[in-house]
Structures are given as C-alpha cells and as structure tokens.
N, C-alpha and C positions, 0 to 999 in steps of 0.2 A: 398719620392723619388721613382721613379720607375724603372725598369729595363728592358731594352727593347732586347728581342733576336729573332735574324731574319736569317732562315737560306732560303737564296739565292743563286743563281747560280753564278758561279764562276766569272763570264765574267762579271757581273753586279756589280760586287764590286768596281770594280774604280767608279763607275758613283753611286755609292750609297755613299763612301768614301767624294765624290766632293759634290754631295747634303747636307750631314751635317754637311760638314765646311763652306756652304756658310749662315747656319743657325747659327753658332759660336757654334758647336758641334764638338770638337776636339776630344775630349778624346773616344776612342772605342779600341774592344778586338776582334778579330779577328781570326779565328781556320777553317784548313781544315776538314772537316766530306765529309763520305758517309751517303749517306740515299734512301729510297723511298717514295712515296707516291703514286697518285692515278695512275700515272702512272706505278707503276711497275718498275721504271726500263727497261722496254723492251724497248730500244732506240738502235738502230742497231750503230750510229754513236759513243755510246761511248763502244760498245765491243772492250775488244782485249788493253783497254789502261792503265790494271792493277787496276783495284777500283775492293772491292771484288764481288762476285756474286748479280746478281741483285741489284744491288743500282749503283748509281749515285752519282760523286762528287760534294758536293755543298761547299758551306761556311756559317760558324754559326760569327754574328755581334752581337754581344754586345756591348750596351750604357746601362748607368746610368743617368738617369737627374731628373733633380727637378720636384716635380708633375706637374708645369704648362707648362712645357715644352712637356709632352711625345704626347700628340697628332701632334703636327707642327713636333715631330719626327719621327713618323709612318709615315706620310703622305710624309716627306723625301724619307723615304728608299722605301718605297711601289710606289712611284713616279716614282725613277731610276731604281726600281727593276724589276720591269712590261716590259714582253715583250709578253703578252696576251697569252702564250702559256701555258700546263699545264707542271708544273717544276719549274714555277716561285720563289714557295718557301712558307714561313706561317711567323707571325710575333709574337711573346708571349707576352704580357706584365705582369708583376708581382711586386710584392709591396717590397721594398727593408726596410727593418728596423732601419738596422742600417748601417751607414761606417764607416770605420776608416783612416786615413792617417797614416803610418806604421811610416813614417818618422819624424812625428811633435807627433802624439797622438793626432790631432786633431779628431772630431768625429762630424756625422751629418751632414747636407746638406756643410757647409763650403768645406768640404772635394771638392766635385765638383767643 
C-alpha cells in the first residue's frame, strides 16, 4: 500500500476531491495547514487574513491505496492541482505497512 500526501492550495480541493472519485478514489483525510515554500509566503493578497506570519494556507490530502493504484493517483490530484503558479503545492509518497480496520480487526490491503 502506499500513502499519498499532497498539500495544495485551498481553492483546488474541490477539483482534486472530483478528480479521484472519478478514478473510484473515495476514501481521503483532509486537514487545513499553514506552510511555505519557495515562495516565502510574500503574497500581498493573503496579509491581513489571520494565517500566522509568513506562511500561507494550504490543505494537506491524504489517500491510502493499493500499490497499483498510486501513480493514476498522483497524476489525479497533480492534474486538478496545477494552476502553473508557484504555490501549487508538493505531493509525498510513502510506503504504508500495515492497516488495520478498528471496527472488524481486519488488517492489510482488505482494509481499503
């Protein structure tokens, strides 16, 4: 399994959200964050709207799917994500070992 974390700009979530349920990618996690990158932060348009100093609000997206899945996943959210500017965002992928479903005990790709 692998684990895919993509933190994108805020505006772009619905249209990343739409991208991989049309892939039959339902299940995702979801979390507002502040960050920066190469930008710095120096964005005139978003002083003044409460995010802390220097960083910008993005959103962190989390999926889990099966190894043959994660690339047609990347290439989902990195699709809707894209709006060629710098802030777009980064994508992580990482190797997940184990699941468990809390509510069965099942464990293992099933889980998904």
């Amino acid at each position: 399994m692998k684990r895919i974390e993509a933190i994108i700009r805020e505006e772009r979530l619905d249209s990343a959200r739409k991208a991989l349920e049309e892939i039959g990618i339902n299940g995702m996690t979801v979390q507002g964050v502040f960050g920066r990158g190469q930008q710095k932060a120096v964005n005139p348009e978003h002083r003044g709207n409460g995010s802390p100093a220097n960083f910008l609000p993005k959103v962190r997206l989390e999926v889990v799917c099966h190894d043959d899945d994660y690339k047609m996943v990347i290439e989902a959210i990195a699709n809707a994500a894209r709006t060629g500017h710098i802030g777009d965002g980064k994508i992580f992928v990482s190797s997940v070992e184990e699941a468990i479903r809390i509510r069965t005990g099942e464990a293992g790709d099933d889980v998904l």
